[in-house]
C-alpha positions in Angstrom: -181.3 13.5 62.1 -182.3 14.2 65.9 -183.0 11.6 68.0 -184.7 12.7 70.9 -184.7 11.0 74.1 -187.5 11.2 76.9 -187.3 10.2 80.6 -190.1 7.6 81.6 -192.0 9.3 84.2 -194.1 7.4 86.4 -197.8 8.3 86.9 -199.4 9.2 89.9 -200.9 7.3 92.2 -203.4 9.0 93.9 -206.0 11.8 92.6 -204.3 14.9 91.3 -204.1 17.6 93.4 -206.7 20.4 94.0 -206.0 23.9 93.5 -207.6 25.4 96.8 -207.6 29.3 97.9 -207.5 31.0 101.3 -206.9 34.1 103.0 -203.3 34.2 104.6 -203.3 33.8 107.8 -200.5 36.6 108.8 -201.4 39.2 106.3 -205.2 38.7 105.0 -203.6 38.6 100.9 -205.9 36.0 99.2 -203.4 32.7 98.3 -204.0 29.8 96.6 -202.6 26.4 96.9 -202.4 22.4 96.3 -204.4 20.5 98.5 -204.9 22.7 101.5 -201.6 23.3 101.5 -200.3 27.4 101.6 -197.6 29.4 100.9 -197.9 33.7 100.9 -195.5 35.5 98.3 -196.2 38.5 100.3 -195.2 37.6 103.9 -193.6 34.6 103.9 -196.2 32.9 105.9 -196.5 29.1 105.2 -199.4 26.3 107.2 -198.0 23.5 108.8 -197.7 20.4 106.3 -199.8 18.6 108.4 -202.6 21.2 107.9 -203.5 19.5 104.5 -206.8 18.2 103.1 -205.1 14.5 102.4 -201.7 12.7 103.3 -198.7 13.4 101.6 -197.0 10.6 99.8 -194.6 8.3 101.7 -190.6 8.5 100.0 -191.4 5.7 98.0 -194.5 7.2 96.1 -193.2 10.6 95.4 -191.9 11.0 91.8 -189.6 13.8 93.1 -188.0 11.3 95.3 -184.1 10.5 93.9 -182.8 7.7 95.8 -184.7 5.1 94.1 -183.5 1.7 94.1 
């Protein structure tokens, strides 16, 4: 018999994120990304964090975040 063990993950917050498309920037290839938020496979070209349609979660609401106490 298996016993098989899950990690509690917490749920978001917020609203999900979007899925949002654009044109890059450096190299005209047609991207997509969360939120307003870019990165191009092609030419490495990436917007500014700041250049997103909402706020990004402090330390203490990202899920990713390891250093929990």
């Amino acid at each position: 018999m298996t016993i098989r063990r899950t990690a509690h993950r917490r749920q978001p917050s917020g609203p999900m994120p979007e899925i949002t498309e654009t044109d890059c920037e450096r190299c005209g290839t047609r991207i997509a990304g969360l939120t307003g938020r870019y990165a191009c496979g092609v030419c490495g070209w990436v917007n500014h964090w700041s250049q997103g349609h909402t706020d990004l979660p402090s330390a203490r609401d990202d899920l990713d975040y390891t250093r929990r106490r």
